[in-house]
Biopython code that builds the backbone (N, CA, C, O; Angstrom):
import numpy as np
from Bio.PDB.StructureBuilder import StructureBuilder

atoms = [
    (1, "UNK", "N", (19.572, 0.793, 22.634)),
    (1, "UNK", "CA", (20.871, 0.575, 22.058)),
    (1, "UNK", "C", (21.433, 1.869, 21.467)),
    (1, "UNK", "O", (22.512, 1.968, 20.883)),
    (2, "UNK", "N", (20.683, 2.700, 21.664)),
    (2, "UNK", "CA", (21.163, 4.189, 20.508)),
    (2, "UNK", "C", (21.856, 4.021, 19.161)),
    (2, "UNK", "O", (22.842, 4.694, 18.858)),
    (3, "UNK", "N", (21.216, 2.939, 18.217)),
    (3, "UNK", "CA", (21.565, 2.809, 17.228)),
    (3, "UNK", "C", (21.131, 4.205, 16.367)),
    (3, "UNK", "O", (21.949, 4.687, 15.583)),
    (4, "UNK", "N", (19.860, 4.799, 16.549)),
    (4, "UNK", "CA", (19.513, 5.668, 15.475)),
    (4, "UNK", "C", (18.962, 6.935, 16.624)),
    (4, "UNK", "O", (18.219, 6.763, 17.591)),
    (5, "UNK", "N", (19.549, 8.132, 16.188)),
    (5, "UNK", "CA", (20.089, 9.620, 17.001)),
    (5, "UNK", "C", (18.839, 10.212, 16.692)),
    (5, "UNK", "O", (18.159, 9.849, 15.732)),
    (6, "UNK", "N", (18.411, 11.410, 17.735)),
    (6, "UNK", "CA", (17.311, 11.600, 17.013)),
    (6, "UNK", "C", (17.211, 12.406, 16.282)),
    (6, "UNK", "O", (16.102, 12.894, 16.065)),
    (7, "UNK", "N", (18.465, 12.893, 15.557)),
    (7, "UNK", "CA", (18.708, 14.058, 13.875)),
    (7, "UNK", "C", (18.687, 12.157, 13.103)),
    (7, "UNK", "O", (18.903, 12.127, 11.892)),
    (8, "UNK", "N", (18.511, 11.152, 13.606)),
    (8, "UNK", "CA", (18.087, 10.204, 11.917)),
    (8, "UNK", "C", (16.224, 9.957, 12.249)),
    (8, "UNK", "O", (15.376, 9.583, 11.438)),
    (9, "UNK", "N", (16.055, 10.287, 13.572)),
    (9, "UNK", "CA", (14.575, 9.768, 13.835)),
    (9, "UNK", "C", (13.991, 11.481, 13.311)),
    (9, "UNK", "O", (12.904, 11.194, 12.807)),
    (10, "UNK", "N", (14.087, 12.471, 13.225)),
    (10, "UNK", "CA", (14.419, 13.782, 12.527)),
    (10, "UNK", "C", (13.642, 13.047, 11.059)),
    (10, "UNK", "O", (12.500, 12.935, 10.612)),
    (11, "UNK", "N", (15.214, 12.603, 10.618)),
    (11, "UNK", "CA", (15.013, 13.008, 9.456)),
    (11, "UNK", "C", (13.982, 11.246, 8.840)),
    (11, "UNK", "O", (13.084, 11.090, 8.012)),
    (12, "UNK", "N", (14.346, 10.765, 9.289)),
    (12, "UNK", "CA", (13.390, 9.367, 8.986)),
    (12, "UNK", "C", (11.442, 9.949, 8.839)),
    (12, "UNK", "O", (10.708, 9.739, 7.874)),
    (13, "UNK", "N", (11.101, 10.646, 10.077)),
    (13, "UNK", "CA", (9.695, 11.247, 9.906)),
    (13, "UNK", "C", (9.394, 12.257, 8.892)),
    (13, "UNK", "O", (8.307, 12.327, 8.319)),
    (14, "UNK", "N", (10.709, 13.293, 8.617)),
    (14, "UNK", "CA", (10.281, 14.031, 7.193)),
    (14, "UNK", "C", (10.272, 13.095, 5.976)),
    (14, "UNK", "O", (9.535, 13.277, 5.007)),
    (15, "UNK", "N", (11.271, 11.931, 6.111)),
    (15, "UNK", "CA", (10.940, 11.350, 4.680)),
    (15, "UNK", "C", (9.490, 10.255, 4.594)),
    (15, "UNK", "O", (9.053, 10.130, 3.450)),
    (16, "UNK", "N", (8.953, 9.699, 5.381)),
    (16, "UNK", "CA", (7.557, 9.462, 5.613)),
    (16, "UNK", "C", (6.692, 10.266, 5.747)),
    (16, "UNK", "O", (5.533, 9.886, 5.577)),
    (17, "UNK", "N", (6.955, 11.618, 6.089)),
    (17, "UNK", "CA", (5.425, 12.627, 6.310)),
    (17, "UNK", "C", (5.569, 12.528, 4.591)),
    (17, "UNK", "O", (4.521, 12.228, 4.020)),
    (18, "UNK", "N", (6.911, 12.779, 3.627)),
    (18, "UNK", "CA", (6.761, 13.131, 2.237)),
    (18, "UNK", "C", (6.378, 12.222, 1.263)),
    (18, "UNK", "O", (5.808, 12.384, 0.184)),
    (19, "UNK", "N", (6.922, 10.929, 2.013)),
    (19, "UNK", "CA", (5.815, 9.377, 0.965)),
    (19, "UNK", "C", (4.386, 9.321, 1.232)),
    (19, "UNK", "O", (3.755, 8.628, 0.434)),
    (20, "UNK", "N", (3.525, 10.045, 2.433)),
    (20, "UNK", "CA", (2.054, 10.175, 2.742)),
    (20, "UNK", "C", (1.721, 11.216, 2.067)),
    (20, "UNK", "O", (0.747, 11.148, 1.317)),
    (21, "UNK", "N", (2.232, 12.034, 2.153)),
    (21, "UNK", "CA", (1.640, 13.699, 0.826)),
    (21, "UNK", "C", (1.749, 12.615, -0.020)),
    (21, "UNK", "O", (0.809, 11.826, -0.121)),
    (22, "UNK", "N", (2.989, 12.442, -0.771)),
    (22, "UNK", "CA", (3.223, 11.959, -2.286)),
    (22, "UNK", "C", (1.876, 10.925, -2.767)),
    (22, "UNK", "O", (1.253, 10.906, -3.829)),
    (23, "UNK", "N", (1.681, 9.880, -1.199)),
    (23, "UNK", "CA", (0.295, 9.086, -1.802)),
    (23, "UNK", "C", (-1.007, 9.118, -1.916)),
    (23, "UNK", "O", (-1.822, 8.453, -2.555)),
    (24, "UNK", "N", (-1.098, 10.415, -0.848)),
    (24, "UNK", "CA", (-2.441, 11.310, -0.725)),
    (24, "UNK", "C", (-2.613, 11.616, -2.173)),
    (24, "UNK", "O", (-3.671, 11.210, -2.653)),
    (25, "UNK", "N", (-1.754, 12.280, -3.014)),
    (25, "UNK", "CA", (-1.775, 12.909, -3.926)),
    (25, "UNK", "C", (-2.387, 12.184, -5.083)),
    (25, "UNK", "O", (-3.252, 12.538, -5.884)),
    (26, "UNK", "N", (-1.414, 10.595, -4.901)),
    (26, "UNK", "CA", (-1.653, 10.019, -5.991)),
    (26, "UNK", "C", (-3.077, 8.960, -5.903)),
    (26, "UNK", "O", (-3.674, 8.368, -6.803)),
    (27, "UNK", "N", (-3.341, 9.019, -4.257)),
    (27, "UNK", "CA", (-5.035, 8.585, -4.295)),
    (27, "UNK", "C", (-5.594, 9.248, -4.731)),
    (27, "UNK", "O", (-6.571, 8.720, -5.263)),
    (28, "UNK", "N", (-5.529, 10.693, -4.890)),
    (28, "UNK", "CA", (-6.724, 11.834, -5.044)),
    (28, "UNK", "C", (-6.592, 12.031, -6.816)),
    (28, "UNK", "O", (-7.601, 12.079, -7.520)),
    (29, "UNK", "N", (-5.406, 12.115, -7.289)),
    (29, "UNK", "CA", (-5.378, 11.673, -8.708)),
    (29, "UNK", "C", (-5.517, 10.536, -9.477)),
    (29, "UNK", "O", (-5.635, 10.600, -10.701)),
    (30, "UNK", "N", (-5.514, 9.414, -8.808)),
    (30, "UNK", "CA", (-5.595, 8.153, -9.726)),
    (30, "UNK", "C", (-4.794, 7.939, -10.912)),
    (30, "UNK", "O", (-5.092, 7.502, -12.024)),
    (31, "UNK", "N", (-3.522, 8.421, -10.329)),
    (31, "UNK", "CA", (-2.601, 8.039, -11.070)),
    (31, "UNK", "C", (-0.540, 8.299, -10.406)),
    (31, "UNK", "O", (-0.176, 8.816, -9.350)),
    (32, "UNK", "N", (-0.035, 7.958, -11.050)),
    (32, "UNK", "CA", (1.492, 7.676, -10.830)),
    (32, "UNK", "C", (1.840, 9.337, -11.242)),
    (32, "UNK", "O", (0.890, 10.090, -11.458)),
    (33, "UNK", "N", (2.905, 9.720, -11.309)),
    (33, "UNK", "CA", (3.959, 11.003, -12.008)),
    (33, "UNK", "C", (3.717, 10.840, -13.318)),
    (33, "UNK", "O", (3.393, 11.632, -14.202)),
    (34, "UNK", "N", (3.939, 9.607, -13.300)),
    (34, "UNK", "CA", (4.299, 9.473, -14.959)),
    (34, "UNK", "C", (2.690, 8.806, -16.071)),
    (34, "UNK", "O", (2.684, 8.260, -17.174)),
    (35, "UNK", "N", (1.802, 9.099, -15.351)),
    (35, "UNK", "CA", (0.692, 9.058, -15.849)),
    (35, "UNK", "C", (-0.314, 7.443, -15.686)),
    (35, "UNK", "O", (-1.520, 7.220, -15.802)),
    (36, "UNK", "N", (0.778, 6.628, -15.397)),
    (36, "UNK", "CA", (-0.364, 5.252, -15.079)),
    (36, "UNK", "C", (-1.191, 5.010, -14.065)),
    (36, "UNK", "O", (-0.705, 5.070, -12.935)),
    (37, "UNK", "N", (-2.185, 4.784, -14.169)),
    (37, "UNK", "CA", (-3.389, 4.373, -13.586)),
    (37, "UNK", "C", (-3.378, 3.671, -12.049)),
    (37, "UNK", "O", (-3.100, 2.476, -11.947)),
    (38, "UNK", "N", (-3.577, 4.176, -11.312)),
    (38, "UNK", "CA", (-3.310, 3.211, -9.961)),
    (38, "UNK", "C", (-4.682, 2.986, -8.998)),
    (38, "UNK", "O", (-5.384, 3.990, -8.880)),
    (39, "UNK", "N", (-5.040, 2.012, -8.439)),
    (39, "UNK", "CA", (-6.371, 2.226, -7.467)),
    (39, "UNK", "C", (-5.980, 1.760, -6.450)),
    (39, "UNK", "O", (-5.189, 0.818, -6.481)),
    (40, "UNK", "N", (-6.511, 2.392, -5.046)),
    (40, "UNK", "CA", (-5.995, 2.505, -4.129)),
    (40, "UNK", "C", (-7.175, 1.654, -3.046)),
    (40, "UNK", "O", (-8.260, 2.227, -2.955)),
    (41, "UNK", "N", (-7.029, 0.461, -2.315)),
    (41, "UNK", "CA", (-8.072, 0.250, -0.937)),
    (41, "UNK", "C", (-7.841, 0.385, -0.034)),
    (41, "UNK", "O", (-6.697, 0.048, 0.269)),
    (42, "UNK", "N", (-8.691, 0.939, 1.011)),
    (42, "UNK", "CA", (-8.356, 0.657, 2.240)),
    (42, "UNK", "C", (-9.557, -0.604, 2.648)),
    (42, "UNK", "O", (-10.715, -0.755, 2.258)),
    (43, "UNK", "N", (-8.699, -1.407, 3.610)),
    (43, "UNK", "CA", (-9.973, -2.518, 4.246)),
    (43, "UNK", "C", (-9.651, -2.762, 5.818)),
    (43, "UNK", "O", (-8.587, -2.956, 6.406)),
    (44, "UNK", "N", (-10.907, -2.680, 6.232)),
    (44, "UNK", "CA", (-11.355, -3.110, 7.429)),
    (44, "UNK", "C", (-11.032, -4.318, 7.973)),
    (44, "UNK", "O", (-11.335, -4.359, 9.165)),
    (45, "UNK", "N", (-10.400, -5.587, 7.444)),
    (45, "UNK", "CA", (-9.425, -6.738, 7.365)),
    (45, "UNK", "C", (-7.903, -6.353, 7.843)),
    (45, "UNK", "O", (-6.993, -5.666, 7.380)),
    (46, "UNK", "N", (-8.096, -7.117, 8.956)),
    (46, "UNK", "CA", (-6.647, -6.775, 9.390)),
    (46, "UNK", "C", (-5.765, -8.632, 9.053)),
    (46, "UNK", "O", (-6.011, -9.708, 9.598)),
    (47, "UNK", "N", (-4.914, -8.340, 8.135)),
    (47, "UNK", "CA", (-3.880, -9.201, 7.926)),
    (47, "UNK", "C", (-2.958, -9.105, 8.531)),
    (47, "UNK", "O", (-2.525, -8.060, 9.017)),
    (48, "UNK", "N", (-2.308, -10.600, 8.644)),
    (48, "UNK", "CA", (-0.813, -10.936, 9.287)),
    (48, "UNK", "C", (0.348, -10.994, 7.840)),
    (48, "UNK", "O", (1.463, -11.511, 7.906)),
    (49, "UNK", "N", (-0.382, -10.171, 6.275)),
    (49, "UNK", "CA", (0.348, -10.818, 5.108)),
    (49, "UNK", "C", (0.494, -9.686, 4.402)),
    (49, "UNK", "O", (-0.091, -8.807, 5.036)),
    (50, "UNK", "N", (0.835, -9.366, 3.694)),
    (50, "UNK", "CA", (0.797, -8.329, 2.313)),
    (50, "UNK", "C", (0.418, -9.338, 0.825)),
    (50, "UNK", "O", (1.088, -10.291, 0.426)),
    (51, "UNK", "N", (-0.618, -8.884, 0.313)),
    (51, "UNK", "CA", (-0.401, -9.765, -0.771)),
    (51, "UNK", "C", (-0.611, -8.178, -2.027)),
    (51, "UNK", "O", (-1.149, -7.076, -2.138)),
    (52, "UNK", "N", (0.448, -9.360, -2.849)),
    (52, "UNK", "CA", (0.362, -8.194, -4.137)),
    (52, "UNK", "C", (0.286, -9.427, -5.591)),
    (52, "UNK", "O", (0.690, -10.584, -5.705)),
    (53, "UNK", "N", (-0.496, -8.405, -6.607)),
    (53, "UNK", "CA", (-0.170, -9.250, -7.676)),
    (53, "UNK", "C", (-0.265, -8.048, -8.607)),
    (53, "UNK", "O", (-0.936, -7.017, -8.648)),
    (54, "UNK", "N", (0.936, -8.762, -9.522)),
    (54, "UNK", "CA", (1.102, -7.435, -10.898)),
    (54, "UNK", "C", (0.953, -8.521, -12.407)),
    (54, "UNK", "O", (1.295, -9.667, -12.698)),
    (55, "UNK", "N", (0.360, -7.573, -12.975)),
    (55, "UNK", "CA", (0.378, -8.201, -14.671)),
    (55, "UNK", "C", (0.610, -7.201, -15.359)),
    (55, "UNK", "O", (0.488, -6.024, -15.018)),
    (56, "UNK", "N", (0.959, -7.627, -16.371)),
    (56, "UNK", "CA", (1.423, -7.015, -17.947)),
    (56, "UNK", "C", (1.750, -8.225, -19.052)),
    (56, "UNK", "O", (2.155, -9.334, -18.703)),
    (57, "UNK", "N", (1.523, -7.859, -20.372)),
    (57, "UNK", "CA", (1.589, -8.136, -21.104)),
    (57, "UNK", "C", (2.284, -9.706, -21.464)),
    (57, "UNK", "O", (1.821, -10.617, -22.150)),
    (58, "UNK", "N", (3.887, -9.589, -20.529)),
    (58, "UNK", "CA", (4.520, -10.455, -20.392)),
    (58, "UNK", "C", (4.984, -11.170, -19.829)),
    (58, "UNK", "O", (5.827, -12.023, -20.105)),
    (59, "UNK", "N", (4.021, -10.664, -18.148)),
    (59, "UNK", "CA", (4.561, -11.873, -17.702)),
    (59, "UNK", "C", (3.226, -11.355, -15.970)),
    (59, "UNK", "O", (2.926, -10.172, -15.811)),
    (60, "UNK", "N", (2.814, -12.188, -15.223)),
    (60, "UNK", "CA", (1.671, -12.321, -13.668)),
    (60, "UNK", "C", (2.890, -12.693, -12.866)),
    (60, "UNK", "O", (3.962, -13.184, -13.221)),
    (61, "UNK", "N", (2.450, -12.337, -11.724)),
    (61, "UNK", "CA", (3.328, -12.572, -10.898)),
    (61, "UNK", "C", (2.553, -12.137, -9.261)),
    (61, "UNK", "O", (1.943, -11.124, -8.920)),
    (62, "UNK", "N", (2.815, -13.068, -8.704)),
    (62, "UNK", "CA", (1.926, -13.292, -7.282)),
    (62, "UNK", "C", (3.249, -12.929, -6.093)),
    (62, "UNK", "O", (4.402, -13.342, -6.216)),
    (63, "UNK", "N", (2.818, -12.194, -5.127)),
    (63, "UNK", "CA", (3.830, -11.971, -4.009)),
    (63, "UNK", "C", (2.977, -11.570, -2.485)),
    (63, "UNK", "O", (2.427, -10.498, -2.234)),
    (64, "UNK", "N", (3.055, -12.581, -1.746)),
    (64, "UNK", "CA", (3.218, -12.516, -0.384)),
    (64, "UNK", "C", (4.005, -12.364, 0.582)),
    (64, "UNK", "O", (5.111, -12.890, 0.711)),
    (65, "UNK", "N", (3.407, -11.553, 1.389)),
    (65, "UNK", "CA", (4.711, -11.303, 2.434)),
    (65, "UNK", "C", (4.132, -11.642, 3.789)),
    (65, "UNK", "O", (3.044, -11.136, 4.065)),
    (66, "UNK", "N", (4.704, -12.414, 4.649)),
    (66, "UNK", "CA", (3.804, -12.890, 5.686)),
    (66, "UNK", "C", (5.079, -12.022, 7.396)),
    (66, "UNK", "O", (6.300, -11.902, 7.297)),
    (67, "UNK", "N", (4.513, -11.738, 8.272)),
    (67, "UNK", "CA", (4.757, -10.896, 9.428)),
    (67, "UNK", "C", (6.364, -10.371, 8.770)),
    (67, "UNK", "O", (7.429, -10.612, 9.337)),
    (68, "UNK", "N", (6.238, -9.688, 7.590)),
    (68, "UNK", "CA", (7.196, -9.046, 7.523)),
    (68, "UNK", "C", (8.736, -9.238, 7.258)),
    (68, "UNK", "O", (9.535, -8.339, 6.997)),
    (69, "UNK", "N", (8.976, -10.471, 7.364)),
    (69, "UNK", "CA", (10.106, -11.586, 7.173)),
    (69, "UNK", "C", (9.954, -12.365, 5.985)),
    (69, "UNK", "O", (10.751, -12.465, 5.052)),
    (70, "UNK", "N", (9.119, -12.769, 6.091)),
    (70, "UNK", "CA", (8.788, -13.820, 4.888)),
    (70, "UNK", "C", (8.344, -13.739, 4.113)),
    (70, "UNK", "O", (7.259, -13.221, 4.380)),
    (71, "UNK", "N", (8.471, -14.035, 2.497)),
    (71, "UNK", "CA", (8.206, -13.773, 1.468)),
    (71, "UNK", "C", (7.870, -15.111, 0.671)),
    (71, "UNK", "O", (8.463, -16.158, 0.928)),
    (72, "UNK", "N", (7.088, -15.038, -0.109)),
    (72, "UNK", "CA", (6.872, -15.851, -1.403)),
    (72, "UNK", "C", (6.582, -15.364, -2.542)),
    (72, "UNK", "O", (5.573, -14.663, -2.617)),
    (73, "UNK", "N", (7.364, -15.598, -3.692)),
    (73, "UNK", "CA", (6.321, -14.683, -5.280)),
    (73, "UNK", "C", (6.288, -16.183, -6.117)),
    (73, "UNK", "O", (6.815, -17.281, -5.943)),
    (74, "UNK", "N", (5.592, -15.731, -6.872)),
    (74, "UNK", "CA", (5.611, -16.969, -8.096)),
    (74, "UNK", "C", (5.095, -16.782, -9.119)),
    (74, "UNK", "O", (4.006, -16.230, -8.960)),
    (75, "UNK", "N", (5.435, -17.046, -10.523)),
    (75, "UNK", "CA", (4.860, -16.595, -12.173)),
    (75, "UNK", "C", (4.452, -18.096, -12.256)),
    (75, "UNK", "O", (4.532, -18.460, -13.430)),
    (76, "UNK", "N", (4.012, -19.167, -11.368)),
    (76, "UNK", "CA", (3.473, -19.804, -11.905)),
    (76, "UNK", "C", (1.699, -19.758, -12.199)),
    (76, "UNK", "O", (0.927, -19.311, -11.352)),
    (77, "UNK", "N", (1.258, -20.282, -13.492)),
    (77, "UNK", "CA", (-0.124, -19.496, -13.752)),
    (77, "UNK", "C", (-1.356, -19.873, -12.670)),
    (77, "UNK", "O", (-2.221, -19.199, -12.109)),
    (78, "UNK", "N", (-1.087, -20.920, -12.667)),
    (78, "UNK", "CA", (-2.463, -21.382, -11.160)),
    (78, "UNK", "C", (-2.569, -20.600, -10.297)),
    (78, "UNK", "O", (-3.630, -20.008, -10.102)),
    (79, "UNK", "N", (-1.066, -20.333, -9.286)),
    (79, "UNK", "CA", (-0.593, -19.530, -8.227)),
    (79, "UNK", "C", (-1.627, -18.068, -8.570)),
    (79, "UNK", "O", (-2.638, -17.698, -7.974)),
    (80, "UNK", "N", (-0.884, -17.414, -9.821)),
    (80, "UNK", "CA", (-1.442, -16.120, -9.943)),
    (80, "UNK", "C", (-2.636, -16.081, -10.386)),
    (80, "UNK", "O", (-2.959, -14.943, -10.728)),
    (81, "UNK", "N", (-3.499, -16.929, -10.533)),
    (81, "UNK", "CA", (-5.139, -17.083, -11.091)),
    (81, "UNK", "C", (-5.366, -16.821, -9.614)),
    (81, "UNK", "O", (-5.958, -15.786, -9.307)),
    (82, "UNK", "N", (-4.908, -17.749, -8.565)),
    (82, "UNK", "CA", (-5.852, -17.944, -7.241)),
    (82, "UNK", "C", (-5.559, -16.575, -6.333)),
    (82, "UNK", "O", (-6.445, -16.055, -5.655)),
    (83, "UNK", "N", (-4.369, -16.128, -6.403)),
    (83, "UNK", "CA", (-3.747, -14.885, -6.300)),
    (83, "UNK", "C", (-4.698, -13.477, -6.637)),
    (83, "UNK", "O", (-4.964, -12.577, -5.841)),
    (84, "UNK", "N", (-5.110, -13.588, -8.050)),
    (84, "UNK", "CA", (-5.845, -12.761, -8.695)),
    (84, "UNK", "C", (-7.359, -12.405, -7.781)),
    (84, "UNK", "O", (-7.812, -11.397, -7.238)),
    (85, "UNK", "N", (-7.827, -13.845, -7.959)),
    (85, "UNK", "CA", (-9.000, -14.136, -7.684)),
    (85, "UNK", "C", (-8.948, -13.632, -6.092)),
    (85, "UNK", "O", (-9.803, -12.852, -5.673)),
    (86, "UNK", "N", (-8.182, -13.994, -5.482)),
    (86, "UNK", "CA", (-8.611, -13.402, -3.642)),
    (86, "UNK", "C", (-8.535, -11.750, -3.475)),
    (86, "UNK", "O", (-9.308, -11.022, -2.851)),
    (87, "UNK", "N", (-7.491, -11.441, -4.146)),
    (87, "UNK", "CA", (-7.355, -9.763, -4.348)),
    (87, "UNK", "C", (-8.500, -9.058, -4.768)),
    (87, "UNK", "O", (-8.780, -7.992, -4.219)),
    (88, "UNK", "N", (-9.381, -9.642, -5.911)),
    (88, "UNK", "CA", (-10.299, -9.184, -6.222)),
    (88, "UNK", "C", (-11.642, -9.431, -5.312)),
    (88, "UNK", "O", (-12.548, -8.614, -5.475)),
    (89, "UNK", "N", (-11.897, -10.760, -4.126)),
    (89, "UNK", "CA", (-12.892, -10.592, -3.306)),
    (89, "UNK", "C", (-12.667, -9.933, -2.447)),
    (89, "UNK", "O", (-13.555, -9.896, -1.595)),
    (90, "UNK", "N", (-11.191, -8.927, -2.147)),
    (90, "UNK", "CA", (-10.736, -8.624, -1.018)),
    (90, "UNK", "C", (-11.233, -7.459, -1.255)),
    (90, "UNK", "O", (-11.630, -6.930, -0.217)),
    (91, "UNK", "N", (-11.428, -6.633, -2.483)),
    (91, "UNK", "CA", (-11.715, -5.525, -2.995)),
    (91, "UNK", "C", (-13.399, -5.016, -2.552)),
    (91, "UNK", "O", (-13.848, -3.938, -2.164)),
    (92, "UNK", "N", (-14.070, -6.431, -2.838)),
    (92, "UNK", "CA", (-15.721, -5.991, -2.637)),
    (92, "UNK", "C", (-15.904, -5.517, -0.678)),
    (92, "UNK", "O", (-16.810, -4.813, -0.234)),
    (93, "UNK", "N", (-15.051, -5.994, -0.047)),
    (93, "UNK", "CA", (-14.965, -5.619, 1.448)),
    (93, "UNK", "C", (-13.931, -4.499, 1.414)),
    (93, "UNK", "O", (-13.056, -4.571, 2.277)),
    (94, "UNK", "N", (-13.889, -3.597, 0.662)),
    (94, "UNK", "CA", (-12.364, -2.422, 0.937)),
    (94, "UNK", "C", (-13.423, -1.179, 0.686)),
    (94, "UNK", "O", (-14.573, -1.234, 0.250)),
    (95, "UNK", "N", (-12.772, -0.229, 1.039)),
    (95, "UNK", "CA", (-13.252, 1.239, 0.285)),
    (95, "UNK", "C", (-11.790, 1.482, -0.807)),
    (95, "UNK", "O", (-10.567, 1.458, -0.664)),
    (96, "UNK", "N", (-12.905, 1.753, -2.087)),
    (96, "UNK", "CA", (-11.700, 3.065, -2.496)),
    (96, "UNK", "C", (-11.521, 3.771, -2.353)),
    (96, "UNK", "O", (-12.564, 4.327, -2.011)),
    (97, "UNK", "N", (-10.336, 4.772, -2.331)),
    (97, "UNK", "CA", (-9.839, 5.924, -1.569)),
    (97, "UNK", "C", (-9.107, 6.552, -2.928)),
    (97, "UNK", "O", (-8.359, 7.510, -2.731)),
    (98, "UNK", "N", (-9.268, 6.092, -4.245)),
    (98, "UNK", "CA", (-8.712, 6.449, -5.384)),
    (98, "UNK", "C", (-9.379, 7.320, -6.087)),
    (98, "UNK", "O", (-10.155, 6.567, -6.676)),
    (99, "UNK", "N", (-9.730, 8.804, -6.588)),
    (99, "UNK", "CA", (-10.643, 9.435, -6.673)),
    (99, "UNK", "C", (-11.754, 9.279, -6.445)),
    (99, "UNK", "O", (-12.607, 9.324, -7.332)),
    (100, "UNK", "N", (-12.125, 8.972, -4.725)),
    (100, "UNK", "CA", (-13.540, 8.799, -4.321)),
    (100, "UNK", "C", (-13.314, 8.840, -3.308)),
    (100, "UNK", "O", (-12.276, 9.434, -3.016)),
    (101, "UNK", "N", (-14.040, 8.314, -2.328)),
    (101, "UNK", "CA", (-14.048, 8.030, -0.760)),
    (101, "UNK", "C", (-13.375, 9.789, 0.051)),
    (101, "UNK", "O", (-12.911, 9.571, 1.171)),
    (102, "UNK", "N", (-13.329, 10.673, -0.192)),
    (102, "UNK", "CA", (-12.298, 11.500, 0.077)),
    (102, "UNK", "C", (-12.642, 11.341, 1.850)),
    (102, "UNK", "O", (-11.719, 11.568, 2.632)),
    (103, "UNK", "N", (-13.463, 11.103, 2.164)),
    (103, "UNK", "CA", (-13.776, 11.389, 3.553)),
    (103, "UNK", "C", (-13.214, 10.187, 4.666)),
    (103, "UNK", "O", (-12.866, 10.350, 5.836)),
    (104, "UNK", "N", (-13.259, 8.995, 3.895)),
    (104, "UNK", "CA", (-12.092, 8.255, 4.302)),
    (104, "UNK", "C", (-10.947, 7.949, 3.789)),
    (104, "UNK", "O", (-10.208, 7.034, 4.153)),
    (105, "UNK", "N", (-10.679, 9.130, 2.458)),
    (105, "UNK", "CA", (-8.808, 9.145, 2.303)),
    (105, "UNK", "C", (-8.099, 10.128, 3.120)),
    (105, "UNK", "O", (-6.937, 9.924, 3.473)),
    (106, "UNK", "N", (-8.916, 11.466, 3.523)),
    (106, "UNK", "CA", (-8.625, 11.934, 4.381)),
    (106, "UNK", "C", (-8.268, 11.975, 5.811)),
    (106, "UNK", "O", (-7.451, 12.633, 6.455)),
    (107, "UNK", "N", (-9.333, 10.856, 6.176)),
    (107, "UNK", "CA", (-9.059, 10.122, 7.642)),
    (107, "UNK", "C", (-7.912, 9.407, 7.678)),
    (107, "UNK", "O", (-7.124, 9.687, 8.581)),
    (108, "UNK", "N", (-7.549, 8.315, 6.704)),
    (108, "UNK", "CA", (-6.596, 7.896, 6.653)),
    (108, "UNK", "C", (-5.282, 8.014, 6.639)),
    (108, "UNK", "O", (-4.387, 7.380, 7.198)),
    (109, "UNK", "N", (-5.298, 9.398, 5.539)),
    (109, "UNK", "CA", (-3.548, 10.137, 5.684)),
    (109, "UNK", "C", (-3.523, 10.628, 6.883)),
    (109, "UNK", "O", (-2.533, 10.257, 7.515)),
    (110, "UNK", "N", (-4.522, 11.608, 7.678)),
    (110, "UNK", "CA", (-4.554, 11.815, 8.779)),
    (110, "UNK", "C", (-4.030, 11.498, 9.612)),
    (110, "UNK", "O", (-3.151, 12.188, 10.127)),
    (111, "UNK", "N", (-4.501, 9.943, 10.193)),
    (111, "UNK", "CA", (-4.137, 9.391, 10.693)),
    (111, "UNK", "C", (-2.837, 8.766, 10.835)),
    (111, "UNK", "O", (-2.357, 8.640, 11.961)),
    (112, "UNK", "N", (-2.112, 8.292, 9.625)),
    (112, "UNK", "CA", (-0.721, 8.095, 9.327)),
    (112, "UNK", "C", (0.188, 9.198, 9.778)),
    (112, "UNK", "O", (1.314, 8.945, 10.205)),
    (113, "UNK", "N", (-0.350, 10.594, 9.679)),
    (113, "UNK", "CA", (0.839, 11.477, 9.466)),
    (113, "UNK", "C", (0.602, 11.209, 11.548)),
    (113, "UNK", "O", (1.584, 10.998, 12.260)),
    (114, "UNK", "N", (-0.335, 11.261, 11.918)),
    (114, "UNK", "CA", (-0.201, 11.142, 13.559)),
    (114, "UNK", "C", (0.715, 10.133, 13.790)),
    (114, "UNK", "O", (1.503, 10.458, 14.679)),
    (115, "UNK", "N", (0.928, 8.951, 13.295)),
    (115, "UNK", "CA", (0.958, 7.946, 13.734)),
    (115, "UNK", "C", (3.054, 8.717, 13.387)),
    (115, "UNK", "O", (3.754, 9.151, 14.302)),
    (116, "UNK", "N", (3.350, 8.665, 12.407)),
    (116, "UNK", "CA", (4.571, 9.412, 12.056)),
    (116, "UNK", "C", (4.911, 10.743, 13.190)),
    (116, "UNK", "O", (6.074, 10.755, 13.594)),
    (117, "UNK", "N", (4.256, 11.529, 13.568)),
    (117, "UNK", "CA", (4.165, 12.468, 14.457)),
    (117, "UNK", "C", (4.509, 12.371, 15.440)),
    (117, "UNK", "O", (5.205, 13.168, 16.069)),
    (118, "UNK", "N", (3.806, 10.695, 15.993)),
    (118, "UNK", "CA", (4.226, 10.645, 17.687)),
    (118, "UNK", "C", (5.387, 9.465, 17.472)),
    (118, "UNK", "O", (5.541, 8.496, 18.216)),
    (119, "UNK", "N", (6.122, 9.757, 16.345)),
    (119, "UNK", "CA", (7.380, 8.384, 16.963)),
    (119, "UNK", "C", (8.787, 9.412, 17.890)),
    (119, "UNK", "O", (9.742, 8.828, 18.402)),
]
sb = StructureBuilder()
sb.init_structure("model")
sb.init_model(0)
sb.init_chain("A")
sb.init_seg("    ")
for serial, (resi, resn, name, xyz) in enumerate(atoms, 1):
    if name == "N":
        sb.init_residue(resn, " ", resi, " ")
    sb.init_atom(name, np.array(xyz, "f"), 0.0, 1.0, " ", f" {name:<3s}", serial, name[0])
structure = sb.get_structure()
């Protein structure tokens, strides 16, 4: 369809080669810019979902994303207990790549920046 020229496919791969530095960085530091704490997995589990869950002080919150279209979040407390709980068995099958693993955080950005390389 020639919706996107290739000065935007250009510039689309410099701004992804610069979010893979930026997260290399912040795996290898274990932390954000602004100093908070982040841990990073990679897993050998290949999902059809994204699941995320965030807490603080005031409020859990559970979010799935299923083939990319579809979404669900919810602050209800059950949801984000069971939420909690799978993230964390998902963890004992992952590597960290958050100040550790360097030999497979390295493979990994690696690999991304190829994968960015050949579009």
């Amino acid at each position: 369809m020639n919706i996107i020229t290739s000065e935007d496919v250009k510039h689309l791969k410099e701004e992804l080669l610069f979010l893979i530095d930026t997260m290399e960085k912040i795996a290898a530091n274990g932390m954000y810019n602004n100093g908070k704490k982040v841990s990073i997995y990679l897993s050998n589990i290949n999902f059809e979902a994204s699941y995320s869950y965030m807490e603080s002080r005031e409020f859990k919150l559970s979010f799935i994303r299923v083939y990319s279209i579809n979404s669900f979040d919810s602050i209800h407390p059950s949801i984000c207990k069971v939420q909690k709980e799978w993230i964390q068995s998902l963890k004992r099958y992952s590597t960290m790549i958050t100040e550790s693993g360097e030999m497979q955080r390295f493979n990994f950005f690696r690999i991304q920046r190829e994968y960015v390389n050949n579009l």
